[in-house]
C-alpha positions in Angstrom: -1.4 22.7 4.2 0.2 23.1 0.3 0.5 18.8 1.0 -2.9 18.5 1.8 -4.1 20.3 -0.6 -2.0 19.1 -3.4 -3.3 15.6 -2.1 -6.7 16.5 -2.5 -6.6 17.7 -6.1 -4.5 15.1 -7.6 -6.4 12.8 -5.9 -9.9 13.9 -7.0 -8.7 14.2 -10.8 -7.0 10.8 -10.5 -10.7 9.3 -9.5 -12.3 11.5 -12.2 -9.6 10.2 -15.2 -9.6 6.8 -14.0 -13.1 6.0 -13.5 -13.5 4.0 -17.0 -10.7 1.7 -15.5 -11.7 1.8 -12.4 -15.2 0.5 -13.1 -13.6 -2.2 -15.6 -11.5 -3.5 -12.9 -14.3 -3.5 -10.5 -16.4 -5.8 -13.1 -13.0 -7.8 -13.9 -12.8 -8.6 -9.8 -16.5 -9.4 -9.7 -16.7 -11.8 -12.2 -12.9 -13.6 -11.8 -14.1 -15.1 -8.5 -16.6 -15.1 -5.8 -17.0 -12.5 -3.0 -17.0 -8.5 -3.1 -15.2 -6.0 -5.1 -13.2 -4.5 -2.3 -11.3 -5.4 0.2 -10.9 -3.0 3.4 -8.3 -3.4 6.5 -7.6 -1.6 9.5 -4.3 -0.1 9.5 -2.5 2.2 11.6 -2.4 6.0 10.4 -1.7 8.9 11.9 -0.4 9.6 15.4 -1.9 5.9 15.8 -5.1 6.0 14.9 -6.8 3.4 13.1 -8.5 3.3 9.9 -9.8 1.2 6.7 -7.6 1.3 3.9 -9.3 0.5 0.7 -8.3 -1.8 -2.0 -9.4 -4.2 -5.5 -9.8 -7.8 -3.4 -7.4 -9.8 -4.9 -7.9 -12.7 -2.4 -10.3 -15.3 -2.4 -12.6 -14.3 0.4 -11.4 -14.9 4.4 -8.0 -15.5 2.9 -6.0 -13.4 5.2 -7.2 -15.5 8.1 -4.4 -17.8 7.1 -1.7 -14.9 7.4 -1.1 -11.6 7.1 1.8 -11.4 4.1 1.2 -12.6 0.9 4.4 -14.8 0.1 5.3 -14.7 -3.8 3.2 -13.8 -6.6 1.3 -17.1 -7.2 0.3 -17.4 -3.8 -3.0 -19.7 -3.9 -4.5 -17.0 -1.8 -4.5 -15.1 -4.7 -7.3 -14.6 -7.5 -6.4 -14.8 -11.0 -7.5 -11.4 -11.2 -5.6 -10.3 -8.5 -2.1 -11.7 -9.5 -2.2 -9.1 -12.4 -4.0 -6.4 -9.8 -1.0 -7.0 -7.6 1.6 -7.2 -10.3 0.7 -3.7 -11.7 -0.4 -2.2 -8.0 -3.4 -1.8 -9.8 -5.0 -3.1 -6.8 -4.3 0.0 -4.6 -5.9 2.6 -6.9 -9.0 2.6 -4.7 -6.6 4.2 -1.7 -7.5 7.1 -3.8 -10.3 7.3 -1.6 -8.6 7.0 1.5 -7.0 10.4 0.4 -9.5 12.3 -0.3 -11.0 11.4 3.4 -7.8 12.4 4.9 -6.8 9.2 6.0 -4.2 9.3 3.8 -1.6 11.3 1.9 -0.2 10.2 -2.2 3.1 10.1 -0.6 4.1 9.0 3.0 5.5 5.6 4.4 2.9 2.7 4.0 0.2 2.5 6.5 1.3 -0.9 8.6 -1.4 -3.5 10.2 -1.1 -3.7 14.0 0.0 -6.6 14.9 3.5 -5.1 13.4 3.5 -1.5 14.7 3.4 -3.6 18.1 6.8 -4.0 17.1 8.0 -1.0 16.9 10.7 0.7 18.3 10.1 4.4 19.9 12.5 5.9 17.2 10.4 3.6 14.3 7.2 5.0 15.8 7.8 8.6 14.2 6.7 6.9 10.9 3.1 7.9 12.4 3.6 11.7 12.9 2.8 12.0 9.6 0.1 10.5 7.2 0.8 7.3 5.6 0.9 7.1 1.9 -0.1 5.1 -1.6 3.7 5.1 -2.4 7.1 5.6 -0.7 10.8 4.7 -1.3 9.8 1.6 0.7 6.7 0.8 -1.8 10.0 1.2 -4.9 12.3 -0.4 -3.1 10.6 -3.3 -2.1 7.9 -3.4 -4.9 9.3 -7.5 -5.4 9.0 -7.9 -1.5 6.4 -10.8 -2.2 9.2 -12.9 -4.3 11.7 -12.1 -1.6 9.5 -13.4 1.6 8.9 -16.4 -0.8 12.2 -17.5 -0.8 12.6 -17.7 3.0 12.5 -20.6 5.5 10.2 -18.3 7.5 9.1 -15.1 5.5 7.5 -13.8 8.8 10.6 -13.7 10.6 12.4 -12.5 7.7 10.0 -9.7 7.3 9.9 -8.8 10.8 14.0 -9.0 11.3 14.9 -7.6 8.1 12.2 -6.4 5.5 10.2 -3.7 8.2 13.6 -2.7 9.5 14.7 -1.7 6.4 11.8 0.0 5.2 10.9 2.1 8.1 14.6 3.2 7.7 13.6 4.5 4.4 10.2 5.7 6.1 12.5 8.1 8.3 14.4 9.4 5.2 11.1 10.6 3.5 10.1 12.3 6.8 13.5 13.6 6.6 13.0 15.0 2.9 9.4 16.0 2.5 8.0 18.1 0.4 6.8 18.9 -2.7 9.5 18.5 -4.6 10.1 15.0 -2.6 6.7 13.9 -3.5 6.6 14.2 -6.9 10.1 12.5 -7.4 8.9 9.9 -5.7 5.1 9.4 -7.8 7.6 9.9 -10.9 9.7 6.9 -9.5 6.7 5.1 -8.8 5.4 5.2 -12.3 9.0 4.7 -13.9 8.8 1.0 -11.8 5.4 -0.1 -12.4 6.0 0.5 -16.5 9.3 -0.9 -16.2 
């Protein structure tokens, strides 16, 4: 209950002090390139259910109908917009929204597409007992996992073998730590890596 309720405060002042920037993004995405503002995908949530997480489009449009991961950061797929949405995560500020509907939570383990939580294992599949999240240790750890899929022979493989492994590990250690305390470690880690 405190969680929820933490989430929809922080959320609701984060819309309310970022709407200058958020409106100047949305005019930066509209006129870098053709197609919409946003960008919304079904991903898995809670205890399975699905739901459209929200986003700045940083593809030009029907892009991820040639693959779900975006390999490195000049990926042609990319706007030149969204290479500096990306780079910053600037591009997930909209999942501000998501939060405040209850989809999802500030922290929690990244809500997956799913074609990949077909993959997972029973133990991997407590990730969904609780809400999925804007950040995570995953999101920190892996914040260059774009650069890392682009220097693989087959990033799809390598993310299925090795990147999702990993990071639903780290999924299971913030479902073994949560909390408050947890949460805002984690948003204070967050920050540290995206001004870093």
């Amino acid at each position: 209950m405190a969680k929820r309720i933490f989430d929809l405060v922080f959320s609701f002042i984060g819309l309310l002090v970022l709407l200058p920037l958020l409106l100047g993004l949305s005019l930066w995405v509209l006129l870098d390139s053709r197609g919409g503002i946003f960008y919304r995908q079904v991903r898995v949530g809670r205890y399975g259910k699905d739901f459209k997480l929200w986003k700045f489009r940083t593809m030009h449009p029907d892009a991820d109908k040639r693959g779900l991961l975006t390999v490195g950061g000049r990926d042609p797929r990319i706007t030149r917009a969204g290479y500096y949405l990306r780079k910053y995560k600037l591009d997930e500020l909209p999942q501000l929204l998501n939060v405040l509907a209850g989809h999802m939570s500030l922290v929690g383990p990244r809500p997956e597409v799913r074609k990949y939580v077909n993959m997972y294992t029973p133990q991997q599949m407590r990730v969904l007992e609780v809400r999925p999240g804007i950040t995570d240790y995953a999101s920190i750890e892996y914040s260059n996992e774009n650069e890392l899929l682009a220097q693989s022979a087959d990033p799809e493989r390598t993310y299925i073998q090795e990147v999702m492994p990993a990071k639903l590990a780290l999924n299971e250690k913030y479902i073994a730590e949560q909390g408050l305390v947890t949460d805002f470690r984690i948003i204070w880690r967050t920050v540290v890596k995206i001004v870093s």
